[in-house]
C-alpha positions in Angstrom: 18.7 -21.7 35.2 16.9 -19.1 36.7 15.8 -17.4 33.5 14.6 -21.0 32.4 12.4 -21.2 35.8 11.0 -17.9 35.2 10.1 -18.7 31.3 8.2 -22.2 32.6 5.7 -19.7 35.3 6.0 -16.7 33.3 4.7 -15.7 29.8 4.5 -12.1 28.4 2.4 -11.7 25.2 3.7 -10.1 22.3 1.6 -7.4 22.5 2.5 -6.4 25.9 6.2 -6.6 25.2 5.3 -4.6 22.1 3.5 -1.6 24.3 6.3 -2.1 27.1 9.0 -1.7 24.6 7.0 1.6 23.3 6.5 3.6 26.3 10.2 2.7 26.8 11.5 4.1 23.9 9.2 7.2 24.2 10.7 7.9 27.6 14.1 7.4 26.2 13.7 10.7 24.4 13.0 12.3 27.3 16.1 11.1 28.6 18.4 11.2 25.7 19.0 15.1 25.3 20.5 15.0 29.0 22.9 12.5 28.1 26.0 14.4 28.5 29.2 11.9 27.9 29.5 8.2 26.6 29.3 6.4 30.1 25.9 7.3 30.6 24.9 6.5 26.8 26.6 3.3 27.2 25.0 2.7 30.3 21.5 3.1 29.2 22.3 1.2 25.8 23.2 -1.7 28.7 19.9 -1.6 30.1 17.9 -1.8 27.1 20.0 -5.1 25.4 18.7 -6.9 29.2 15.3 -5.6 29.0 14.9 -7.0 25.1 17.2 -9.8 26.7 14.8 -10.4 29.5 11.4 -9.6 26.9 12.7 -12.0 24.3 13.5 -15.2 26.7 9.5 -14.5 28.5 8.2 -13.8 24.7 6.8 -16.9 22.9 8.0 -18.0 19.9 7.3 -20.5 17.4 10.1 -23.4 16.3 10.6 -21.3 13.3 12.0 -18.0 14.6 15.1 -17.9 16.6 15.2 -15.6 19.8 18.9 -14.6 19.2 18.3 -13.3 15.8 15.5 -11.0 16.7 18.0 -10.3 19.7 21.1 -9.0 17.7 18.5 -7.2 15.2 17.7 -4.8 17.8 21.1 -4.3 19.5 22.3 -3.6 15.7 18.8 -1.4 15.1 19.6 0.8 18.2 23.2 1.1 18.1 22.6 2.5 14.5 19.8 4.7 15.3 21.2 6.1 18.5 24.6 6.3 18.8 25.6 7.2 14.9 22.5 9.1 13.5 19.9 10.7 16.5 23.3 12.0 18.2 24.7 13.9 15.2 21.9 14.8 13.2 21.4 18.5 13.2 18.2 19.0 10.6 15.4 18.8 13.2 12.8 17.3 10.1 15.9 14.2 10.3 15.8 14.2 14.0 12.1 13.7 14.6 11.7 11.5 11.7 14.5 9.1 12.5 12.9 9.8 16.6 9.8 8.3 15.5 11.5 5.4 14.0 13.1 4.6 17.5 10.6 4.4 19.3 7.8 2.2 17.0 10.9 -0.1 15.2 11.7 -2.0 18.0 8.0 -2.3 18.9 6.6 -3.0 15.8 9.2 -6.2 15.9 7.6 -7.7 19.0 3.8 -6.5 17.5 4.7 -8.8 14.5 5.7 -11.8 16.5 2.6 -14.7 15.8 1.3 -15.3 19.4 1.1 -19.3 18.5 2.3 -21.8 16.2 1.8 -21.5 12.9 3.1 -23.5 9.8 1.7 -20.7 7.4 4.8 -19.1 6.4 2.8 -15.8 5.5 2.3 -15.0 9.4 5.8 -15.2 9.6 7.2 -12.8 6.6 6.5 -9.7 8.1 8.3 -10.2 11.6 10.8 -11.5 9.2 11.1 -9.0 6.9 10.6 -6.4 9.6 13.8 -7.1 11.4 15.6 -7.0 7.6 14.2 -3.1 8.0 15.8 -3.1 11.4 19.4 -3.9 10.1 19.2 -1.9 6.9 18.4 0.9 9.3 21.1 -0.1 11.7 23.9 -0.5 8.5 22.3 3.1 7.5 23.2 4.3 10.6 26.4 2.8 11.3 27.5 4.2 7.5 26.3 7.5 8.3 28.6 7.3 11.9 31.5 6.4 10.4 31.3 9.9 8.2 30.0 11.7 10.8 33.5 10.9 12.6 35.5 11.9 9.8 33.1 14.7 9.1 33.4 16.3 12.5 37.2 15.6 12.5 36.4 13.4 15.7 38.9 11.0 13.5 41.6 11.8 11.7 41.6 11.8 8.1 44.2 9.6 7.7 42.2 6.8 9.1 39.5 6.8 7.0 40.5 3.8 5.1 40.7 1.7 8.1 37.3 3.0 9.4 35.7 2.1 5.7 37.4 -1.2 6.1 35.3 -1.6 9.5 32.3 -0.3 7.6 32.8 -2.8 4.3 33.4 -5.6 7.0 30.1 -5.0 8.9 28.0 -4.8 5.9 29.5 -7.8 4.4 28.7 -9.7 8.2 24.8 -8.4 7.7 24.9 -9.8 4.0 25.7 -13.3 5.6 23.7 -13.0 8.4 20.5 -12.4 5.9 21.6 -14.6 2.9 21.6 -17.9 5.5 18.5 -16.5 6.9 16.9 -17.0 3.8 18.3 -20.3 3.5 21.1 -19.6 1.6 23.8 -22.8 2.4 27.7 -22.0 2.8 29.7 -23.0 -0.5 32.4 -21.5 -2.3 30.1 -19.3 -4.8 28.6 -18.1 -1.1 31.6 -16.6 0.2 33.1 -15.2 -3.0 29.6 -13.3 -3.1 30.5 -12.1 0.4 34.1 -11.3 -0.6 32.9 -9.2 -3.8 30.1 -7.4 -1.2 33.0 -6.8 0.8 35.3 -5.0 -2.0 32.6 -3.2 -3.6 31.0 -1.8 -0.6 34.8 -0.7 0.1 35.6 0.7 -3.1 32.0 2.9 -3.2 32.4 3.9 0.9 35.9 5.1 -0.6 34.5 7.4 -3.6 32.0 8.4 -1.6 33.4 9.8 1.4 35.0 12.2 -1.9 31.8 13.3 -2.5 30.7 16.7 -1.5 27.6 15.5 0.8 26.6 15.3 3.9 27.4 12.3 6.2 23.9 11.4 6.2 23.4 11.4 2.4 26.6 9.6 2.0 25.5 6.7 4.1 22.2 6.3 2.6 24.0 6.3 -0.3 26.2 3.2 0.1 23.2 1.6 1.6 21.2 1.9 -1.2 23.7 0.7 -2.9 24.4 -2.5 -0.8 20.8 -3.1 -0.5 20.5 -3.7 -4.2 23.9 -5.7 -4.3 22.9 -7.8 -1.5 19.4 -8.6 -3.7 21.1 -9.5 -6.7 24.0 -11.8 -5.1 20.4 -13.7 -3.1 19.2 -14.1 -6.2 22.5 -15.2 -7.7 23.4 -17.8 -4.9 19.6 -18.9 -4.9 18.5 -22.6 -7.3 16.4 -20.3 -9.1 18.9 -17.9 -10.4 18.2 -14.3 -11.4 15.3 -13.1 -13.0 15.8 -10.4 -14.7 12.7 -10.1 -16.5 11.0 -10.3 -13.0 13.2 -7.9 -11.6 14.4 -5.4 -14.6 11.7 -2.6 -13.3 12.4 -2.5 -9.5 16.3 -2.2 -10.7 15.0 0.6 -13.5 12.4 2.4 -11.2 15.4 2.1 -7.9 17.9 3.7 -10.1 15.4 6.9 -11.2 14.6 7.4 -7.5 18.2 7.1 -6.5 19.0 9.6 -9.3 15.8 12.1 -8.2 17.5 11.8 -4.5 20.9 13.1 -5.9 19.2 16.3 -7.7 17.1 16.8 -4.3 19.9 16.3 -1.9 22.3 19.2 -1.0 25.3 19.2 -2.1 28.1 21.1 -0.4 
């Protein structure tokens, strides 16, 4: 009730939620390297999810866009981001890079909001396909945690196949989450396309970990993997169907760049 009261007399512009939320983050890496134990971290990741809580309920948006959508896109973003790559990353060109994407991500997806109604569904792709970004980064992230763990022995090994069924579980609950925000309606064909996302993601988390990479190549590994899955099994569930005429080159010119990435990356 209260929250409702404030919304009615209250009203923060996009733009100002979008600088807010950027001087935040920026500070936040002042902050972060003091962190010393999980209580704190866990305490700060808290007092962010009200803030963005608190920005999103003041924030205008129109009847298109749901508030709790952009909400769980940035608690997934973040949790990604902070807690499984910024605090084991060791390669300072990775640390400042995926820095940088901390702090303007979460921005960016307040920047992108349309300050009033619009039918135009081309002011609304980019916010929408901006928070997609935000959970491919967060899936990245939450990949490249779960070998970090077994990486830095902070699990043991034995558990791996429980922590990849976690892993094959969440990205399967993102591919749902994105196919139905596309418009994509429950049916039978729809959850067997989550169940196969599900076993493959599995079964390539599983090879893998066997590889002799680094956790962060790994996860960007099975991500760019799922990514392309999660395309093709939209495309499959969609009225239209596949085209593979339309879409033979990105698949040809995503699979020479995935192969240049395994010749760059180093291998242990």
């Amino acid at each position: 009730m209260f929250m409702a009261e404030l919304a009615k007399k209250f009203s923060v512009h996009p733009k100002l939620a979008a600088v807010i939320d950027f001087i935040l983050n920026a500070a936040t890496l002042v902050w972060l390297p003091q962190i010393g134990n999980w209580q704190w971290l866990s305490a700060w990741f808290l007092a962010r999810a009200v803030i963005w809580g608190l920005f999103i309920r003041l924030v205008y948006y129109p009847p298109e866009l749901k508030r709790w959508r952009h909400f769980f896109s940035l608690i997934f973003f973040n949790f990604g981001v902070i807690v499984s790559l910024v605090i084991f990353i060791e390669w300072n060109v990775a640390w400042y890079l995926l820095t940088g994407i901390f702090v303007l991500f979460s921005a960016v997806s307040f920047w992108l909001l349309p300050s009033g109604e619009s039918n135009l569904s081309f002011y609304l792709k980019p916010y929408r396909r901006w928070l997609f970004l935000m959970d491919v980064f967060g899936l990245t992230g939450f990949w490249c945690g779960i070998f970090a763990l077994m990486s830095f022995q902070l699990v043991p090994q034995k558990m791996f196949a429980l922590m990849a069924l976690l892993g094959a579980t969440v990205s399967s609950a993102v591919s749902i989450w994105w196919w139905r925000a596309y418009g994509l309606e429950f049916s039978r064909r729809f959850w067997l396309s989550a169940l196969s996302c599900f076993i493959l993601v599995f079964e390539l988390g599983w090879i893998v970990w066997r590889w002799p990479v680094g956790f962060l190549v790994g996860g960007t590994i099975v991500i760019w993997f799922w990514y392309n899955l999660w395309l093709i099994l939209r495309f499959n569930l969609s009225k239209e169907g596949i085209d593979w005429k339309k879409q033979r080159m990105f698949f040809i010119i995503d699979l020479i760049l995935l192969v240049i990435f395994l010749f760059l990356v180093k291998w242990k």
